[in-house]
C-alpha positions in Angstrom: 18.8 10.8 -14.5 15.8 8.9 -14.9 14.3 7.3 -11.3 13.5 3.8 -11.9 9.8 2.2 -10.8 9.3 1.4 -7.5 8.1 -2.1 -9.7 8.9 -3.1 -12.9 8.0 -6.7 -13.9 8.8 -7.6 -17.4 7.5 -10.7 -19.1 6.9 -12.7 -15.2 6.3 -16.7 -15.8 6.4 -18.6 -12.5 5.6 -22.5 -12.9 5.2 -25.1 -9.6 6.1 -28.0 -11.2 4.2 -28.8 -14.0 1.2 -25.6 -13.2 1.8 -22.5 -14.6 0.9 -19.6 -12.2 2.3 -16.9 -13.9 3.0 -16.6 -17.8 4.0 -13.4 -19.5 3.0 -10.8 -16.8 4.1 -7.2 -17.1 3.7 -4.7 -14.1 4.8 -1.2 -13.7 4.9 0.6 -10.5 5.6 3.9 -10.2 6.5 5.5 -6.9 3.9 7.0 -4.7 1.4 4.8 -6.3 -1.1 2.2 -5.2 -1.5 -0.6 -7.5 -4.6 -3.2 -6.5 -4.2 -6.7 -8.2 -7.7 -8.3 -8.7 -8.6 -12.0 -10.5 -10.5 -15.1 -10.7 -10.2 -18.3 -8.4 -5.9 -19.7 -8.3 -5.5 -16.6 -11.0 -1.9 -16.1 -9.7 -2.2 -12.8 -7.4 -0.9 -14.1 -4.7 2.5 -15.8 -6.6 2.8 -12.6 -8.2 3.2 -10.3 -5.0 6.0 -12.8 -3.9 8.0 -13.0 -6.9 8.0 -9.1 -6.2 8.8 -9.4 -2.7 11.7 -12.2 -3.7 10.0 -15.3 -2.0 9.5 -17.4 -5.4 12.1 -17.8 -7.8 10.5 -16.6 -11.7 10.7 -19.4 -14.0 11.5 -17.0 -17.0 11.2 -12.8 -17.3 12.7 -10.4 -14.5 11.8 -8.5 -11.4 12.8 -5.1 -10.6 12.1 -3.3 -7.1 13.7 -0.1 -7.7 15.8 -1.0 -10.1 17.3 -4.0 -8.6 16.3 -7.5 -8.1 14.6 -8.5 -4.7 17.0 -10.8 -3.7 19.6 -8.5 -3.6 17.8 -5.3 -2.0 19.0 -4.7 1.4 17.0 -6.2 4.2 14.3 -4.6 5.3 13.5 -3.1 1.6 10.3 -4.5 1.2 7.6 -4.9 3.7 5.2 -7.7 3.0 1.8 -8.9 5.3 0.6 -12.8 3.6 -2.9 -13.6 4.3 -3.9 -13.8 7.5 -4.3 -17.8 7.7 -1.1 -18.4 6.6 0.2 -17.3 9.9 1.4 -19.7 13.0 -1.3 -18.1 15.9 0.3 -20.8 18.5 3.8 -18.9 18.6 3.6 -17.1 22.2 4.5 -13.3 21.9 2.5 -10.5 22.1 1.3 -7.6 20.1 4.4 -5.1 20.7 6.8 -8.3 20.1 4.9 -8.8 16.4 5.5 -5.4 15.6 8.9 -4.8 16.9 10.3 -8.4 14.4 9.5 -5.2 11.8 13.1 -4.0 13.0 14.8 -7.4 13.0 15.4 -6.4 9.1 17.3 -3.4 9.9 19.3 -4.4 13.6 20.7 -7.2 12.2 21.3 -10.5 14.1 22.6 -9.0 17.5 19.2 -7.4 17.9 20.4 -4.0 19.3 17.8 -1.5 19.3 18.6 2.5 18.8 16.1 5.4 20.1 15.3 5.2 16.2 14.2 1.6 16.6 11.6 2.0 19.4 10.2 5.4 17.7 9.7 3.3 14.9 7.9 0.8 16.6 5.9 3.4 18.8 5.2 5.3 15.6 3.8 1.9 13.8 1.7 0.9 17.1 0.2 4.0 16.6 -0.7 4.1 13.3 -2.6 0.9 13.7 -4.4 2.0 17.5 -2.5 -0.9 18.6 -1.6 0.3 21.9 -4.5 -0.6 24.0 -4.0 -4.1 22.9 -0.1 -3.9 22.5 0.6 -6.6 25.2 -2.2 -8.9 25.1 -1.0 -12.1 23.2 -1.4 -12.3 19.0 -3.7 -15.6 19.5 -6.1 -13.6 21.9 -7.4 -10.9 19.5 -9.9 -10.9 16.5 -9.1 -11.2 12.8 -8.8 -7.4 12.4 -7.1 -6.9 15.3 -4.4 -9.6 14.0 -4.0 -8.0 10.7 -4.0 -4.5 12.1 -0.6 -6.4 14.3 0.8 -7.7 11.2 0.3 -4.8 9.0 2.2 -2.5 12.1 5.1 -4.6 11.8 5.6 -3.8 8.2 5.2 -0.3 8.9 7.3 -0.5 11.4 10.3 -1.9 9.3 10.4 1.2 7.2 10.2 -0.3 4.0 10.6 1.4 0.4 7.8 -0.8 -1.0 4.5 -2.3 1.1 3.1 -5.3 -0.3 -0.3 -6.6 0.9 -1.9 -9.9 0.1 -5.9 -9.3 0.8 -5.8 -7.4 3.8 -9.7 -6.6 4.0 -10.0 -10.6 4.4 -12.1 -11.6 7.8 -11.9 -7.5 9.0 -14.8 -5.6 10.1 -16.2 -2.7 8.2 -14.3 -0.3 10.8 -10.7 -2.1 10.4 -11.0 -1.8 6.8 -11.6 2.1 6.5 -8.7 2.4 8.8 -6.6 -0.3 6.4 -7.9 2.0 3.6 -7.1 5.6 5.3 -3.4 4.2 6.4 -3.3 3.2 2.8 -3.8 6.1 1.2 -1.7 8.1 3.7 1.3 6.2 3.2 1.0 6.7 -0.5 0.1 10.2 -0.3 3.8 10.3 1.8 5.5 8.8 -1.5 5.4 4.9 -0.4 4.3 2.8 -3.6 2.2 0.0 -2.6 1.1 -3.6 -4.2 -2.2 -4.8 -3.2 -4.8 -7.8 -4.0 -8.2 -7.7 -3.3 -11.6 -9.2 -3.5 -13.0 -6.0 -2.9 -13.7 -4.9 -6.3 -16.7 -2.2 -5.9 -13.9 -0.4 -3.6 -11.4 -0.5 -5.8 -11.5 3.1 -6.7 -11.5 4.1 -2.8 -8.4 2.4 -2.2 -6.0 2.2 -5.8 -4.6 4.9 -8.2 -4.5 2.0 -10.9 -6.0 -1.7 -10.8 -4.3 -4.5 -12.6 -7.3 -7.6 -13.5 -4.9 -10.9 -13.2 -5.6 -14.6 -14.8 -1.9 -16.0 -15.4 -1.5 -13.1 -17.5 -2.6 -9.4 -16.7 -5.9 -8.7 -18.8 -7.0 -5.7 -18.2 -4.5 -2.1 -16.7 -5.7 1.3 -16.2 -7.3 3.4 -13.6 -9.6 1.8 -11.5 -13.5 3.0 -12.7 -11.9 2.0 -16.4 -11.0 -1.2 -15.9 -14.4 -1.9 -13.7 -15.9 -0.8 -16.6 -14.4 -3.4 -19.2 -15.5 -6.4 -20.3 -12.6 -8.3 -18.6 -13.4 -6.6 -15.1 -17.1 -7.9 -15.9 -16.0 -11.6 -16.6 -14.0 -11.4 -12.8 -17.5 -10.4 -10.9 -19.3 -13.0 -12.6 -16.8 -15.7 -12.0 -15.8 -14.7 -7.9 -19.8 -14.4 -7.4 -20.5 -17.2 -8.8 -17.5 -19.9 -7.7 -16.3 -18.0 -4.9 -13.3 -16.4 -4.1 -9.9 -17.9 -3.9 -6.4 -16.1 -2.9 
């Protein structure tokens, strides 16, 4: 019997309104693979990771996670960490309660928590050397810190599929090798995961293949191939010289 993709996104077009963010795009994900999404200014990467994770509704084409569409997976499938400024800082929990809404998925809506539960969220706390910092409040720490907190809480919901939308962004040089090692040690464990970037010179340290994205994917292969093509070489130019946008 043949194991479907972790992914599988087959002629994607997503349109707000009258702007087309997405038009045509094909994606393949195998399992146990990490898959880093690069692209110019409002190119779509962003739009593309939630149509995967079932947050935007595809205008045309379809969107498989596992075989199934999003919307229908179980809760807790998918774990997904937005960019860090698209987060509500005022909201008044700590640390430990931002990782532990990674079970909510999975307990359902009475909220009762099993030995397995807490393990998980110990285990996630952990994995990000959250627990100095576990009950100091979510508005108190640094960028890294935050995204270290939000990246735990997907961990700590278990998911089949991680999806991560630039977490390098506003994170020191240390946080990001320990981003990249989690990374590649989840992956190495089997879990696929969906990633953009800005980070392209890195791009080989973190991805098994690299996807170039401008409404439509341009370029698809392993990473030092598709830094090496022309359409890798038109993204530098443009994010070095207008900047980079999400």
């Amino acid at each position: 019997m043949n194991v479907p993709n972790a992914v599988d996104v087959q002629g994607l077009r997503v349109q707000y309104d009258r702007v087309v963010a997405l038009d045509g795009v094909d994606v393949e994900l195998p399992r146990g693979t990490a898959l880093g999404i690069v692209g110019p200014n409002g190119s779509g990467k962003s739009t593309l990771l939630k149509a995967v994770a079932g947050l935007v509704k595809p205008s045309g084409g379809t969107v498989r996670v596992g075989g199934m569409p999003p919307e229908k997976l179980p809760p807790g499938t998918i774990g997904y960490v937005p960019q860090i400024e698209d987060v509500d800082w005022s909201f008044p929990v700590s640390v430990r309660d931002v990782v532990t809404m990674g079970r909510y998925p999975r307990v359902g809506a009475f909220r009762r928590f099993s030995a397995h539960d807490h393990r998980a969220v110990a285990r996630a706390i952990e994995a990000l050397d959250l627990g100095p910092i576990a009950d100091r409040h979510i508005s108190e720490l640094s960028g890294g810190q935050q995204q270290r907190a939000f990246v735990a809480r997907a961990i700590a919901q278990e998911p089949l599929l991680l999806l991560l939308d630039e977490p390098t962004t506003g994170v020191d040089a240390t946080t990001e090798e320990a981003l990249r090692e989690l990374v590649r040690g989840l992956v190495a464990d089997g879990l696929p995961v969906l990633m953009t970037t800005h980070d392209l010179d890195r791009a080989p340290e973190w991805f098994d293949r690299l996807i170039v994205v401008d409404r439509r994917v341009l370029a698809d292969g392993k990473p030092d191939d598709v830094l090496e093509s022309g359409a890798y070489a038109g993204i530098r130019e443009h994010t070095h010289v207008h900047g980079h946008k999400r």
